[in-house]
ZALUM-441776 format. One line per 4 residues: number of its first residue (from 1); for each residue z, x, y of C-alpha. Coordinates in pm, 1 decimal. Example, Ala and Ser with C-alpha at 12.3 -4.5 7.8 and 13.67 -1.06 7.14 Angstrom:
<atoms>
1	780.0/1230.0/-450.0 | 714.0/1367.0/-106.0 .
</atoms>
This chain:
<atoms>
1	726.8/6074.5/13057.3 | 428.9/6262.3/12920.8 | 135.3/6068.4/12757.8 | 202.9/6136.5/12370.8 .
5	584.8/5979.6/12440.9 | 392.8/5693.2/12615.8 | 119.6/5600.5/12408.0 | 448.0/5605.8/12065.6 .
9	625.0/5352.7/12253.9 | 328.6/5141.8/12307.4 | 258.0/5149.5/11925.5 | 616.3/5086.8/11858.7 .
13	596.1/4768.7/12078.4 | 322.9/4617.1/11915.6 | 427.6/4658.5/11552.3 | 766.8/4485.2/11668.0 .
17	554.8/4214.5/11814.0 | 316.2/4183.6/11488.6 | 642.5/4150.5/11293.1 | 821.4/3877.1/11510.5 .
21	488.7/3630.1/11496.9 | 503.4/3696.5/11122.9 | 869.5/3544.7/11097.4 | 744.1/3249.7/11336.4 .
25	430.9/3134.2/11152.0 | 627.3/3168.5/10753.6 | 686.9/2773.0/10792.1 | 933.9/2509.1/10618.2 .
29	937.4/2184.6/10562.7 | 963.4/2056.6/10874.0 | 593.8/2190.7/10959.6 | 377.7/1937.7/10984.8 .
33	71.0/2135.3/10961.8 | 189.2/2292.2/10575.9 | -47.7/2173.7/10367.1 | 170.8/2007.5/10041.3 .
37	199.1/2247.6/9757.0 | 45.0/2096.8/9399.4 | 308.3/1997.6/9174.5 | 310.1/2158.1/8868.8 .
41	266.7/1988.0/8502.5 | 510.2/1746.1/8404.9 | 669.6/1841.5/8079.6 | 657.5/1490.2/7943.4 .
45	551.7/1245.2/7653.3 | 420.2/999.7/7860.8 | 62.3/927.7/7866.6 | -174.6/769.9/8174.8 .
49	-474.3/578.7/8134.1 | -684.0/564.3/8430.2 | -605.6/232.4/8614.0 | -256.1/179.5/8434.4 .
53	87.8/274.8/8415.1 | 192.9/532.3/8253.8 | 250.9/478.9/7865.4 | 554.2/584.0/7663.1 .
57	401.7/804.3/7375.0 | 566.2/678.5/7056.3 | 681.0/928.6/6814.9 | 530.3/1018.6/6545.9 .
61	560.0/786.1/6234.5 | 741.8/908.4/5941.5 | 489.9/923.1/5665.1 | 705.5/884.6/5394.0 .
65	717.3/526.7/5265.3 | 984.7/412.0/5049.1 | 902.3/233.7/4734.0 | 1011.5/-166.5/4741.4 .
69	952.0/-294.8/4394.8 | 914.0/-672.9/4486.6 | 995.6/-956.1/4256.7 | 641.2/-1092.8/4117.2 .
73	490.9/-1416.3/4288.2 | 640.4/-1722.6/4077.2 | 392.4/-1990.8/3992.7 | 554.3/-2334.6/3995.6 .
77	394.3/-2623.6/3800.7 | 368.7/-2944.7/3989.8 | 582.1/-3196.7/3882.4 | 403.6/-3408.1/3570.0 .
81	214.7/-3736.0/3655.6 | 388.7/-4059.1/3532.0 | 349.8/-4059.8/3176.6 | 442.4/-4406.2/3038.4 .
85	414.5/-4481.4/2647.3 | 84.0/-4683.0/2609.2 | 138.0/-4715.9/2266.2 | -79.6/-4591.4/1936.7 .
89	-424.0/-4482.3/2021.2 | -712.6/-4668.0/1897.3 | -831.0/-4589.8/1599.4 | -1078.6/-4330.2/1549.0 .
93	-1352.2/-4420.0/1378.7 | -1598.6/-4205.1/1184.4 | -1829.2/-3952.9/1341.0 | -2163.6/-3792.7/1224.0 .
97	-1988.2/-3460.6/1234.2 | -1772.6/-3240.1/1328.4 | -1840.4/-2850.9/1531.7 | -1655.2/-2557.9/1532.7 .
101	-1337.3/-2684.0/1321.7 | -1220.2/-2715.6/972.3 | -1118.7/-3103.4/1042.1 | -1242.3/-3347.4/880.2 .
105	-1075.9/-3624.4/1079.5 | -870.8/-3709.3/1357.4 | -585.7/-3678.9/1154.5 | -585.5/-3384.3/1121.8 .
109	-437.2/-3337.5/1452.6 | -150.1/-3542.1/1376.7 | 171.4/-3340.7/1471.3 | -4.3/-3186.9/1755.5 .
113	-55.2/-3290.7/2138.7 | -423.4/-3366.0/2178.2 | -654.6/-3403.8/2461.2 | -941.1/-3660.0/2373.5 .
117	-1249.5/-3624.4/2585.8 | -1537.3/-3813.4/2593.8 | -1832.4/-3615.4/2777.3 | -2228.1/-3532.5/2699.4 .
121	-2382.2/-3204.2/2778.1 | -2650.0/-3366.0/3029.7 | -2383.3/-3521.5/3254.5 | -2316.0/-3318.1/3574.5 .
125	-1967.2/-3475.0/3626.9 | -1926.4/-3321.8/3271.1 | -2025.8/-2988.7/3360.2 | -1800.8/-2991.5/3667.5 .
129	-1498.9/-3019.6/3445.4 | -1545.6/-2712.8/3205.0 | -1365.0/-2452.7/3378.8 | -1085.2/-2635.1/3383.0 .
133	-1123.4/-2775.0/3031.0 | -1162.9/-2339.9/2917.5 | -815.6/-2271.4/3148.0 | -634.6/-2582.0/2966.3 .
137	-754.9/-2466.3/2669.6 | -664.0/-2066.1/2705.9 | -331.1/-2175.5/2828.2 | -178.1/-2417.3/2560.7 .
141	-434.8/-2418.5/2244.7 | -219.3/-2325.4/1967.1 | -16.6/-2494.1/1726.9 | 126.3/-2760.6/1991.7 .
145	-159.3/-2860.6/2146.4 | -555.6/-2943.6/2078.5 | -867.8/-3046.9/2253.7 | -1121.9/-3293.9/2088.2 .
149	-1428.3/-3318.4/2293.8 | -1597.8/-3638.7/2180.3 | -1982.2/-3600.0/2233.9 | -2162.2/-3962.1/2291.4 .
153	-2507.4/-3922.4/2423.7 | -2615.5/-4096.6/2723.2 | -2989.3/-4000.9/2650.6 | -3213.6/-3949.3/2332.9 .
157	-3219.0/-3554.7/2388.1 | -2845.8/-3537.1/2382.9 | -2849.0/-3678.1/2058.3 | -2975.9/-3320.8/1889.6 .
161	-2675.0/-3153.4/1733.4 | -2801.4/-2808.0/1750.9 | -2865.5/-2881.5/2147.3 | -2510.0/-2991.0/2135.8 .
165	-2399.6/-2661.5/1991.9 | -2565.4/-2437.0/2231.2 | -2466.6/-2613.1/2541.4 | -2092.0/-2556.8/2385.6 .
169	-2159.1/-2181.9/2323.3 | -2374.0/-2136.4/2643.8 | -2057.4/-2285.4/2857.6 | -1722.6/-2141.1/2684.3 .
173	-1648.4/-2453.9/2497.3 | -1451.5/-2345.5/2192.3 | -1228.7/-2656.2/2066.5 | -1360.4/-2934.7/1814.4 .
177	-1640.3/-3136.7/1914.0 | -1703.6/-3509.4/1728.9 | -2024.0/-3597.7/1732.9 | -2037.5/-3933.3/1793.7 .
181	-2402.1/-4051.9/1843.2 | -2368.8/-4363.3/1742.8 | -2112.4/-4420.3/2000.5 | -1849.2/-4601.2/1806.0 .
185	-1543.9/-4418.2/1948.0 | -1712.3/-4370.4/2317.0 | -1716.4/-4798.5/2272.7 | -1435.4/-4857.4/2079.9 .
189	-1151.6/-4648.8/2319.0 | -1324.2/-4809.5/2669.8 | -1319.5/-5119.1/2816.0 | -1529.6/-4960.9/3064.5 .
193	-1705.1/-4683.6/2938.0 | -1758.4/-4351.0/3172.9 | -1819.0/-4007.3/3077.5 | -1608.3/-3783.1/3176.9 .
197	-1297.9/-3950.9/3039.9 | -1006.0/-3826.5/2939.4 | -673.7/-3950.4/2768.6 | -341.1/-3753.6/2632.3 .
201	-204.1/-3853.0/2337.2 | 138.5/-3740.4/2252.6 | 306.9/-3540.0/1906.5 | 382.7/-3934.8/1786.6 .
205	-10.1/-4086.7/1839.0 | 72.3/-4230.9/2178.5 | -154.7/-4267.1/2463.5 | 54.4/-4135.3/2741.4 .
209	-241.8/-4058.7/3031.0 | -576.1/-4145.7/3075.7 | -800.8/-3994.3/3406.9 | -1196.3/-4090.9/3486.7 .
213	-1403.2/-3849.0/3613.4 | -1340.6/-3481.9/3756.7 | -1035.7/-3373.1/3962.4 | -661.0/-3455.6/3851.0 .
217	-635.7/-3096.6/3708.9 | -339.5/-3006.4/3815.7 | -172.4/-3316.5/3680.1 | -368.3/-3291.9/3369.6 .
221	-209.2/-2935.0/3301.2 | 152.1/-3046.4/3427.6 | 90.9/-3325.0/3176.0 | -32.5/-3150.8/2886.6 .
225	263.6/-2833.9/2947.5 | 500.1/-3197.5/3006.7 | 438.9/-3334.3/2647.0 | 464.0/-2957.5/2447.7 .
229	775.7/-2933.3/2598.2 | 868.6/-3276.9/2517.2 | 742.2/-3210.5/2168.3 | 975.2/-2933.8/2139.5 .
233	1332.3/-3043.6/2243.1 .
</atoms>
């Protein structure tokens, strides 16, 4: 065999051998020394937070929101306190005046449901009952109903009409006012005698409630929207 035949055969040899180690070193699974391919991205919602499981991702939320029209909040009176017949009230007896009304007298009321209140404009426990007095008074003054707020001094400076008349404007106080310095009604509808006081008289002249102090206002207004509507069957 000359040398050119040879040295061909050689070369053949060893590109068969190159190609047969090639083949043997391609791997599978079974090849412990593979290192593990990187999965690829899930195609998934969920989301991880570091630490936790993996989180659903809700959908999105539909934007549109349908329109509820809601019946409106009721408000409910509470029931009226007992209001037993007491009989007339006592007379009322003549005042030095009379602010912001036509009236005259006491009669003049007659007909209507009237809230009699005995109060002076120095008196704390006085002051604590005006809003309520203004929201009694914005809610049933009218034809059916009046407040008389009787003014008896406890000291010499509440005695001043004109000071009586701005504490009235300066605090909302828009119904009649009696002015009764000499205290003759303050005395003369008390036993015991308190400021505030206040007493209910009916469409007939009849004492049908009577409440010291502050507080009670929710049974004052059930009472008062009580005797309208008993005035009006």
């Amino acid at each position: 065999m000359d040398l050119r035949r040879a040295g061909a055969l050689v070369a053949l040899a060893l590109v068969g051998a190159g190609i047969v180690g090639l083949v043997a070193t391609s791997g599978g699974s079974d090849d412990s020394d593979a290192a593990p391919s990187p999965p690829s991205a899930p195609a998934t919602t969920e989301t991880a937070t570091a630490g936790s499981e993996a989180v659903d991702t809700p959908p999105p939320e539909d934007t549109t929101v349908d329109t509820v029209t809601s019946s409106p909040t009721v408000t409910v009176d509470p029931d009226p306190p007992d209001l037993p017949n007491r009989g007339p009230h006592p007379e009322f007896l003549p005042v030095q005046e009379w602010l912001q009304t036509d009236a005259t007298s006491f009669d003049d009321f007659d007909g209507k449901v009237v809230a009699v209140q005995f109060w002076t404009f120095g008196c704390s426990n006085c002051q604590a009952t005006f809003p309520h007095t203004r929201d009694l008074y914005e809610k049933y003054g009218g034809d059916d109903f009046e407040i008389v707020g009787v003014h008896a001094p406890e000291f010499d400076f509440e005695r001043d009409v004109d000071a009586v008349a701005s504490a009235a404007a300066d605090n909302g106080l828009t119904w009649p006012i009696a002015i009764d310095n000499d205290k003759l009604n303050f005395r003369s509808w008390q036993e015991r005698r308190f400021w505030p006081r206040i007493f209910l008289i009916d469409a007939d002249g009849n004492v049908r409630y009577d409440h010291i102090g502050e507080g009670a206002y929710d049974d004052i207004d059930a009472a008062v929207g009580a005797l309208i509507a008993e005035k009006n069957v």
